[in-house]
BALOBA-1460 file (C-alpha; in Angstrom, 3 decimals):
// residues 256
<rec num="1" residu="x" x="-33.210" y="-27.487" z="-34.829"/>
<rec num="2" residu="x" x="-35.421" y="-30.371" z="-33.089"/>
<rec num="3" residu="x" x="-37.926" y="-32.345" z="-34.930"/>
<rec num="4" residu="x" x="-39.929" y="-35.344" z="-35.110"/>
<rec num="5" residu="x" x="-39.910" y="-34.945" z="-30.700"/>
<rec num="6" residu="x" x="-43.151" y="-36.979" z="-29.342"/>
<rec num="7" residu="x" x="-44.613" y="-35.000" z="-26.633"/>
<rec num="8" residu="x" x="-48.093" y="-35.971" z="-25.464"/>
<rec num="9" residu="x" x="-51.397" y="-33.808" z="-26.188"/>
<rec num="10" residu="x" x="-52.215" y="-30.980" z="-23.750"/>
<rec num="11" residu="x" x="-50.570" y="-27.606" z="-22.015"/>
<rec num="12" residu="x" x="-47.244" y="-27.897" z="-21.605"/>
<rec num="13" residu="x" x="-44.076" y="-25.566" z="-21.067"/>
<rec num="14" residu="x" x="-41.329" y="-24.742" z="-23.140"/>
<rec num="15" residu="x" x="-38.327" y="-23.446" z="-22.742"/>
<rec num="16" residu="x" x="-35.030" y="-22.871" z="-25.409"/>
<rec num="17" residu="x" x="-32.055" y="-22.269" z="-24.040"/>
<rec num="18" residu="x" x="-28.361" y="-21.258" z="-25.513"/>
<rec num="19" residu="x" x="-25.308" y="-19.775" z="-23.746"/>
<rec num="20" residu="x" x="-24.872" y="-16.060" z="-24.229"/>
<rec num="21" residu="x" x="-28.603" y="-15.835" z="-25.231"/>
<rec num="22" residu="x" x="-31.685" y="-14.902" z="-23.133"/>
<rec num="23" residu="x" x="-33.743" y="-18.100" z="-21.961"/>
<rec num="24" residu="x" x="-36.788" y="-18.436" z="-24.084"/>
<rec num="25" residu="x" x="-40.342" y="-19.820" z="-22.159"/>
<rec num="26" residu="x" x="-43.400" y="-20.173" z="-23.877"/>
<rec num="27" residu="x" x="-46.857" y="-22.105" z="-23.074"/>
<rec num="28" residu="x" x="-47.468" y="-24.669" z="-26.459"/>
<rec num="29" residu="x" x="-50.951" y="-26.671" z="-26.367"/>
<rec num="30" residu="x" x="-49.978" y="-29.932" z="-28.213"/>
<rec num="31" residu="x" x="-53.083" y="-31.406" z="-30.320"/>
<rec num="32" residu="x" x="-51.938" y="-34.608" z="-30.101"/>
<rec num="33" residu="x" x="-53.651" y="-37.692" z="-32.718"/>
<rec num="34" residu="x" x="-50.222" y="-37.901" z="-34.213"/>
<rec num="35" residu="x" x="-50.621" y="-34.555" z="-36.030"/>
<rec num="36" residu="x" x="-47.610" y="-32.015" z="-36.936"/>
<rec num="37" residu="x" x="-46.854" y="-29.045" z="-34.918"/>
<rec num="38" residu="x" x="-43.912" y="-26.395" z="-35.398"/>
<rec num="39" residu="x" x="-42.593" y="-23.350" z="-33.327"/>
<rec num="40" residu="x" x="-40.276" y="-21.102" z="-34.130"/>
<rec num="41" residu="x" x="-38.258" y="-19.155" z="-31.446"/>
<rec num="42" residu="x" x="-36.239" y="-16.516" z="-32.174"/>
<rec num="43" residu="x" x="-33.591" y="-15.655" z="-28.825"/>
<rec num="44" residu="x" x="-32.477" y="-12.345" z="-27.609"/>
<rec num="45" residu="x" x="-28.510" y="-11.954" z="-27.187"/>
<rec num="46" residu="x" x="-27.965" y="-11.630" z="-23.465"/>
<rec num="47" residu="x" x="-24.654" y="-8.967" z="-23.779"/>
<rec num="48" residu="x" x="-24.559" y="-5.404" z="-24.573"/>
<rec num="49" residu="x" x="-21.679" y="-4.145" z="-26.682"/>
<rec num="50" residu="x" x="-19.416" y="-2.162" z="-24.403"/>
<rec num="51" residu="x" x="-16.800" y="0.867" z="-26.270"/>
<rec num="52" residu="x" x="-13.707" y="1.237" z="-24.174"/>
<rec num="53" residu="x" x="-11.253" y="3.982" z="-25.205"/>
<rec num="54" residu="x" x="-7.964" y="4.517" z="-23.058"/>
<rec num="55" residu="x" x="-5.215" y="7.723" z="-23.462"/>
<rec num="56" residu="x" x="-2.595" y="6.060" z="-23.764"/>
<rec num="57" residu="x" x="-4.041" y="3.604" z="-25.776"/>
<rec num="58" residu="x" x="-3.526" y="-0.048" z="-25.762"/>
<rec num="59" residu="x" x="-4.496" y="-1.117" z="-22.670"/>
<rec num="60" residu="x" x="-5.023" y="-4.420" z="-22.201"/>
<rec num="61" residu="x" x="-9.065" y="-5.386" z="-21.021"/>
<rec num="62" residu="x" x="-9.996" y="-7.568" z="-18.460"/>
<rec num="63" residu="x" x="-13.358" y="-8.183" z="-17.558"/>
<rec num="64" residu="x" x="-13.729" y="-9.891" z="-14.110"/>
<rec num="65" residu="x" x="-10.178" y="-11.287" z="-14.582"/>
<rec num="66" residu="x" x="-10.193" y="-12.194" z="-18.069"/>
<rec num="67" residu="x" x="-8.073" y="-10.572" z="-20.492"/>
<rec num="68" residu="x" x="-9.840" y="-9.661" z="-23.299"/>
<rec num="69" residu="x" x="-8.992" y="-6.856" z="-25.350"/>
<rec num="70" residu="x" x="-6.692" y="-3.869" z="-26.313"/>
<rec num="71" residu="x" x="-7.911" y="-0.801" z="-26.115"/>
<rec num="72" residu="x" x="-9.772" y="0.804" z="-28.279"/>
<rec num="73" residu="x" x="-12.120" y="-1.833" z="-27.951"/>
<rec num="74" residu="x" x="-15.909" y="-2.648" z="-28.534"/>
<rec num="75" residu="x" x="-16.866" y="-5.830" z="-26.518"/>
<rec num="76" residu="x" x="-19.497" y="-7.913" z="-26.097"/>
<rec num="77" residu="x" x="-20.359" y="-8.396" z="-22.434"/>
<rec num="78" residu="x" x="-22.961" y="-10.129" z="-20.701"/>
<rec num="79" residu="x" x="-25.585" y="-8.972" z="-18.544"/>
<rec num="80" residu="x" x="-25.297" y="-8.748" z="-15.338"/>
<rec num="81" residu="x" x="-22.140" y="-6.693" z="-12.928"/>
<rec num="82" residu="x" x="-18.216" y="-7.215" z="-14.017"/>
<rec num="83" residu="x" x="-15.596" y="-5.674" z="-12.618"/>
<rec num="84" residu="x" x="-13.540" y="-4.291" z="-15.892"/>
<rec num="85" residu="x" x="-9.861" y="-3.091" z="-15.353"/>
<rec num="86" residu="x" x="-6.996" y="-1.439" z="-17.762"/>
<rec num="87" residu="x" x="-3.662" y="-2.341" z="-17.356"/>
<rec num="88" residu="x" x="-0.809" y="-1.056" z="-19.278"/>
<rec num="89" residu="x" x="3.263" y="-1.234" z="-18.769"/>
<rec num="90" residu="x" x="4.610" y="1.866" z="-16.720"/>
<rec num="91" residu="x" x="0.952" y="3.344" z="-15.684"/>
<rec num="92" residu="x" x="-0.990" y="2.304" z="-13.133"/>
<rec num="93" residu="x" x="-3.848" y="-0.131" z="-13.547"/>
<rec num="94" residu="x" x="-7.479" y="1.150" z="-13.612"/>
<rec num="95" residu="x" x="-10.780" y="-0.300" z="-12.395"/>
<rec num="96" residu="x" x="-14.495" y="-0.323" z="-12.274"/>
<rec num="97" residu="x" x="-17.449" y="-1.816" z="-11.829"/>
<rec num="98" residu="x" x="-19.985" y="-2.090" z="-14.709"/>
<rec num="99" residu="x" x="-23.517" y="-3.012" z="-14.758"/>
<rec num="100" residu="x" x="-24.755" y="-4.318" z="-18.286"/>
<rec num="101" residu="x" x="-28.030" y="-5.124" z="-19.093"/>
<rec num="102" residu="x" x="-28.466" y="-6.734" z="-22.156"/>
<rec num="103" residu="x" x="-28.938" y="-5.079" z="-25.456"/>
<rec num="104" residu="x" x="-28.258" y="-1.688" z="-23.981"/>
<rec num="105" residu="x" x="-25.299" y="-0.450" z="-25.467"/>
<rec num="106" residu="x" x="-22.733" y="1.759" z="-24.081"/>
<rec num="107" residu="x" x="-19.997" y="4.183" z="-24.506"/>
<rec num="108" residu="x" x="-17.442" y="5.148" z="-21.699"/>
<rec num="109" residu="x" x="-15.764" y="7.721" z="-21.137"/>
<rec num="110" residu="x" x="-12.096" y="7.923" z="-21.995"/>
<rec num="111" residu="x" x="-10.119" y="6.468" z="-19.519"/>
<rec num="112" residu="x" x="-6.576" y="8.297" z="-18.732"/>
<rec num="113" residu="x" x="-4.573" y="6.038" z="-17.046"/>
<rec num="114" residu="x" x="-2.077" y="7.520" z="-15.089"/>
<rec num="115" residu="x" x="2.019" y="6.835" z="-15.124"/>
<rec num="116" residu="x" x="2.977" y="4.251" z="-12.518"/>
<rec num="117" residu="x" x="4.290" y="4.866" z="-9.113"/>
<rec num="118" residu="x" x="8.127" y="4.655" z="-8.720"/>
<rec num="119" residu="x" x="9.019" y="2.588" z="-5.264"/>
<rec num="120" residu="x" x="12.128" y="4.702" z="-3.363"/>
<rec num="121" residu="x" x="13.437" y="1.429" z="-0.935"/>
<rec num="122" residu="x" x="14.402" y="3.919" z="2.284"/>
<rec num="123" residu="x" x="16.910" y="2.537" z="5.159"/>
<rec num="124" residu="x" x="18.704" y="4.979" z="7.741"/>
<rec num="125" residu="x" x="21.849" y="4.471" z="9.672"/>
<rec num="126" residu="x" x="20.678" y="4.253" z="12.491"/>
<rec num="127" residu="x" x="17.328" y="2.458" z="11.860"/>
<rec num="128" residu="x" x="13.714" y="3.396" z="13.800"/>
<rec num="129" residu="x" x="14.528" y="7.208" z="12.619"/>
<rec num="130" residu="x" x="11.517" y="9.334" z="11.411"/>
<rec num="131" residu="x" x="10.772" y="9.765" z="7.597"/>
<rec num="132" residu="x" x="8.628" y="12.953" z="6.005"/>
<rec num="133" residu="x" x="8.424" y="13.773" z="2.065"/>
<rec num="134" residu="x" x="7.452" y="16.667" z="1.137"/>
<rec num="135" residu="x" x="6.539" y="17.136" z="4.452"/>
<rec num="136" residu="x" x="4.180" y="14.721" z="5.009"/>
<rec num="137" residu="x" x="5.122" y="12.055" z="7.791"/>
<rec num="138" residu="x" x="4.953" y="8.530" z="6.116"/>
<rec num="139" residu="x" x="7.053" y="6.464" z="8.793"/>
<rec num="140" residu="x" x="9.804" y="4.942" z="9.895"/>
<rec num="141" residu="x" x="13.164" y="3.274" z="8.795"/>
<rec num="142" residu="x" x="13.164" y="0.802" z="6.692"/>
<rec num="143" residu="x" x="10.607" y="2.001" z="4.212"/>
<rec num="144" residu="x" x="9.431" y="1.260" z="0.857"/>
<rec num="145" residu="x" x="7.936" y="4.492" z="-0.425"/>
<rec num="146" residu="x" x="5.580" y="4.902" z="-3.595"/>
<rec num="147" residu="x" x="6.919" y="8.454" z="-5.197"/>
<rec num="148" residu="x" x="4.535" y="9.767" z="-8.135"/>
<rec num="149" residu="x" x="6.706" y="9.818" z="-10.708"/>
<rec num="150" residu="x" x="8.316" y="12.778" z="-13.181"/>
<rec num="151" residu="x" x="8.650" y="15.485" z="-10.294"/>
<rec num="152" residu="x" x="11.368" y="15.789" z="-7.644"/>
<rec num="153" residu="x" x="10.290" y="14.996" z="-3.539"/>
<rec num="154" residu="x" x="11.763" y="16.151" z="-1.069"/>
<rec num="155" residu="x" x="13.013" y="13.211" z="1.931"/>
<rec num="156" residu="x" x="14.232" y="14.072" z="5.251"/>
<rec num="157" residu="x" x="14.577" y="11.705" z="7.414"/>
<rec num="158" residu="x" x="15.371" y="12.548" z="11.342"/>
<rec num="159" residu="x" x="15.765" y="10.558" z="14.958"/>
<rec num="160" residu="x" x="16.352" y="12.482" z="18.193"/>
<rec num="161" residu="x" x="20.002" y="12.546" z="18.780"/>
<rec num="162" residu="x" x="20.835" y="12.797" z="15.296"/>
<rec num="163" residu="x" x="21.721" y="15.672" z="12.685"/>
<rec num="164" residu="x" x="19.320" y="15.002" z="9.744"/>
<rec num="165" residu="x" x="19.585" y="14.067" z="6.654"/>
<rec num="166" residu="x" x="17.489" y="15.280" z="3.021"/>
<rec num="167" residu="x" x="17.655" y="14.194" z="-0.159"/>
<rec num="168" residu="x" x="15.596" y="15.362" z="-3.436"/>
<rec num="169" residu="x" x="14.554" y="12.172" z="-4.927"/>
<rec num="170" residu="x" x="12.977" y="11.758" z="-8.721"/>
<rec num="171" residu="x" x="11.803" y="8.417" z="-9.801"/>
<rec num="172" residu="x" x="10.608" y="7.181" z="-13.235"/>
<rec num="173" residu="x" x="7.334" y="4.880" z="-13.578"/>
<rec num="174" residu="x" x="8.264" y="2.037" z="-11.753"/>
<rec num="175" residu="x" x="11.462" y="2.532" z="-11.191"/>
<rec num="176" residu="x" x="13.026" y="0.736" z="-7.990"/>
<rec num="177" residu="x" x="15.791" y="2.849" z="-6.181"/>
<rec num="178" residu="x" x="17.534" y="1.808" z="-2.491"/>
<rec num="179" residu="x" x="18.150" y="4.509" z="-0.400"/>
<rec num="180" residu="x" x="20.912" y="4.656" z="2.373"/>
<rec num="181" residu="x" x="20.690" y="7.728" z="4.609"/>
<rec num="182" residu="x" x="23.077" y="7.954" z="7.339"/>
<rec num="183" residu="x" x="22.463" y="10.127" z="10.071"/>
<rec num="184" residu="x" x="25.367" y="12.118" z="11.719"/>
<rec num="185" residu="x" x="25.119" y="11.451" z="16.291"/>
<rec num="186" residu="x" x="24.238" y="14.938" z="17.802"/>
<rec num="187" residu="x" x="26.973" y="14.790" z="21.208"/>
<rec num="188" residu="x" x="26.504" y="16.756" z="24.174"/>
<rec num="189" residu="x" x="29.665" y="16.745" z="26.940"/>
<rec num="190" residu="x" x="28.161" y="16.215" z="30.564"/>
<rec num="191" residu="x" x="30.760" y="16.097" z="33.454"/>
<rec num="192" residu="x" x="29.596" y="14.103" z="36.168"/>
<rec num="193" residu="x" x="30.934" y="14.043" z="39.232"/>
<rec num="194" residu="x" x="30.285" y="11.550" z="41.880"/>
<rec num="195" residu="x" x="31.012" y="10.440" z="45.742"/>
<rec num="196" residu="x" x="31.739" y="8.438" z="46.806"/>
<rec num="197" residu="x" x="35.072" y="8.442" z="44.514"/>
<rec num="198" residu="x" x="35.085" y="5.034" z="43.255"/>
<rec num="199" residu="x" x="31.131" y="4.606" z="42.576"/>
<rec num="200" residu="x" x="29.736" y="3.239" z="39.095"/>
<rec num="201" residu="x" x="28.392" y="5.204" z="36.211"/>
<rec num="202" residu="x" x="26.032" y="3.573" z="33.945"/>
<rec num="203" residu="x" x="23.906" y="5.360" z="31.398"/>
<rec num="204" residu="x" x="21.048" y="3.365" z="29.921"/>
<rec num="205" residu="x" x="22.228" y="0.615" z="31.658"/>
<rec num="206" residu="x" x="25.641" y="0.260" z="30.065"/>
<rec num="207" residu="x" x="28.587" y="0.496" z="32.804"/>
<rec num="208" residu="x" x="31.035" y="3.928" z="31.931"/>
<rec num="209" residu="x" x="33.461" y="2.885" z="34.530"/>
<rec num="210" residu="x" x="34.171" y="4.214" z="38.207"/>
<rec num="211" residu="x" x="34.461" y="7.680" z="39.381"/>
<rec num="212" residu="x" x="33.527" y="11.146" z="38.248"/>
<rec num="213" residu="x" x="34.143" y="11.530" z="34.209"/>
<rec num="214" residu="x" x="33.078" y="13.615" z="31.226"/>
<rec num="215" residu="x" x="30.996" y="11.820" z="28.425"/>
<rec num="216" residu="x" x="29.877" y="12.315" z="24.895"/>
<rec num="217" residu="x" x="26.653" y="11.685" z="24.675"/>
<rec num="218" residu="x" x="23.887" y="11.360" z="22.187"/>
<rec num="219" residu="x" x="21.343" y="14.572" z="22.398"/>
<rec num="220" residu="x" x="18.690" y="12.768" z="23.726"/>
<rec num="221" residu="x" x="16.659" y="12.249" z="26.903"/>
<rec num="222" residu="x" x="19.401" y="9.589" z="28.509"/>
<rec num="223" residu="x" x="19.283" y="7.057" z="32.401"/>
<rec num="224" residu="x" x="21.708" y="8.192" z="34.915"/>
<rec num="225" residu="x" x="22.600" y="5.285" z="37.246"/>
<rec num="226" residu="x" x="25.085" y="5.515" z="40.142"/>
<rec num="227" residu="x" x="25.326" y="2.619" z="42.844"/>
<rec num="228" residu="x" x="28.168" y="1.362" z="44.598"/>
<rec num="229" residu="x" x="27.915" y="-1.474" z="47.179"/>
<rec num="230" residu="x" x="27.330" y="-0.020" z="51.108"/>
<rec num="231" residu="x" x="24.752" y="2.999" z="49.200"/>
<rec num="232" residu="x" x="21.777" y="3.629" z="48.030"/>
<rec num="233" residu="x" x="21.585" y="3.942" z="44.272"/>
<rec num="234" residu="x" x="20.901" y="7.015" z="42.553"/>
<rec num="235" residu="x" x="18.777" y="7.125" z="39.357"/>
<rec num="236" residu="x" x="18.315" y="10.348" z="37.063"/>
<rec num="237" residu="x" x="16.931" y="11.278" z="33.662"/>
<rec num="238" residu="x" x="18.826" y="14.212" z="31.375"/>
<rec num="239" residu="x" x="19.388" y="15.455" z="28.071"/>
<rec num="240" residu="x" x="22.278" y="15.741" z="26.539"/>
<rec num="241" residu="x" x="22.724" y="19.540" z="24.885"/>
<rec num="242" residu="x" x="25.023" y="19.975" z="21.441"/>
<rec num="243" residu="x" x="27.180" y="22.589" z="21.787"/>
<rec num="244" residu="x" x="26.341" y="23.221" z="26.039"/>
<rec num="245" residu="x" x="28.394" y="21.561" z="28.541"/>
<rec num="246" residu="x" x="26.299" y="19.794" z="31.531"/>
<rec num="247" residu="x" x="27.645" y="18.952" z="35.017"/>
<rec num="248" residu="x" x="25.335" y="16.391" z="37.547"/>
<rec num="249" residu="x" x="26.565" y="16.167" z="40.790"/>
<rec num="250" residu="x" x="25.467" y="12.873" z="42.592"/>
<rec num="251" residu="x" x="26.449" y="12.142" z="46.578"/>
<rec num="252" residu="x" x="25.531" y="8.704" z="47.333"/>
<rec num="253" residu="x" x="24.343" y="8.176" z="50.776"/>
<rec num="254" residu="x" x="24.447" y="5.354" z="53.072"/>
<rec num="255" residu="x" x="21.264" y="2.909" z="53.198"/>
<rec num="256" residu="x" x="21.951" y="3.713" z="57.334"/>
């Protein structure tokens, strides 16, 4: 309370004011000639109380950052927008935002907070090859994947060239697991034979020696270059087959 305050006669404005209450403003009239006056305010809570229920329960509460309370819970919150979220080990967090407006109570709805991702840490051998589960395409090696968990996924990873590779993978809430899929070369024999005699081979750059040879080759789209000195060079694209032999002829000619 405040007494015994001189203020001088005539209209004047008053206003009470208290943290977590609504401000109070009122017009007084002050007589003045030294006589007594008194007011009485009476302030209005600015919060509503707020019921928060959770299945699991307790849940920890945060409201706009703040941990609070475990669910269940009945909170006093002030007016205005928050951003509440549930958080509780092994389930993934949950959040909203809530407009209060004070003294208007309210009730939410259960919450069911789900169980927490599991994280499946997924590297191939070779790297850069293509990753689906459960058929859905998600990326490429190296890959950390969120798997719901409790149920089995099916991962297949595969890279041109390559036999692939599955697994069935089932993860607990927020489990870690690495991953190491190694992915078997898919060879295709190509004979190729080459004049003059003692010309270069190079495929993708990478010298194979002179003179006409068979390789085993990775099934996929692969550079032909032959080139000797005195001749024009000869560049062709091919694809290896599994299981089908290939023969590329290639006669250099003179630049004359």
């Amino acid at each position: 309370p405040l007494t015994d305050v001189e203020v001088a006669a005539g209209d004047h404005e008053l206003k009470v004011l208290l943290q977590r209450y609504l401000p109070h403003r009122m017009d007084v009239d002050v007589t003045g000639m030294g006589q007594n006056q008194n007011f009485d305010v009476s302030l209005e809570p600015a919060w509503a109380n707020i019921a928060i229920s959770s299945n699991p329960v307790g849940a920890t509460v945060f409201v706009d950052g703040e941990a609070l309370a475990v669910t269940p819970a009945l909170l006093e919150i002030l007016e205005g927008e928050h951003q509440i979220e549930l958080q509780l080990p092994a389930h993934r967090s949950w959040q909203q935002s809530l407009s209060v407006s004070a003294g208007i109570h309210q009730n939410l709805e259960p919450i069911t907070l789900l169980p927490a991702d599991g994280v499946l840490n997924l590297r191939s051998e070779p790297s850069g090859a293509n990753i689906t589960v459960d058929g859905e395409y998600r990326g490429q090696t190296p890959l950390s994947l969120e798997l719901s968990p409790g149920s089995a996924h099916r991962i297949a990873v595969f890279k041109p060239g390559h036999s692939s590779a599955n697994r069935n993978v089932s993860l607990a809430p927020e489990e870690q697991l690495d991953l190491v899929l190694k992915l078997k070369p898919q060879l295709g024999e190509v004979l190729i034979q080459v004049e003059p005699a003692d010309a270069e081979i190079l495929i993708g750059n990478s010298s194979q020696g002179q003179g006409s040879r068979t390789l085993s080759l990775p099934a996929f789209e692969q550079t032909l270059d032959v080139r000797r000195e005195g001749y024009r060079s000869h560049r062709q694209r091919f694809t290896p087959r599994t299981g089908l032999g290939q023969i590329i002829n290639v006669k250099l000619i003179t630049e004359k």
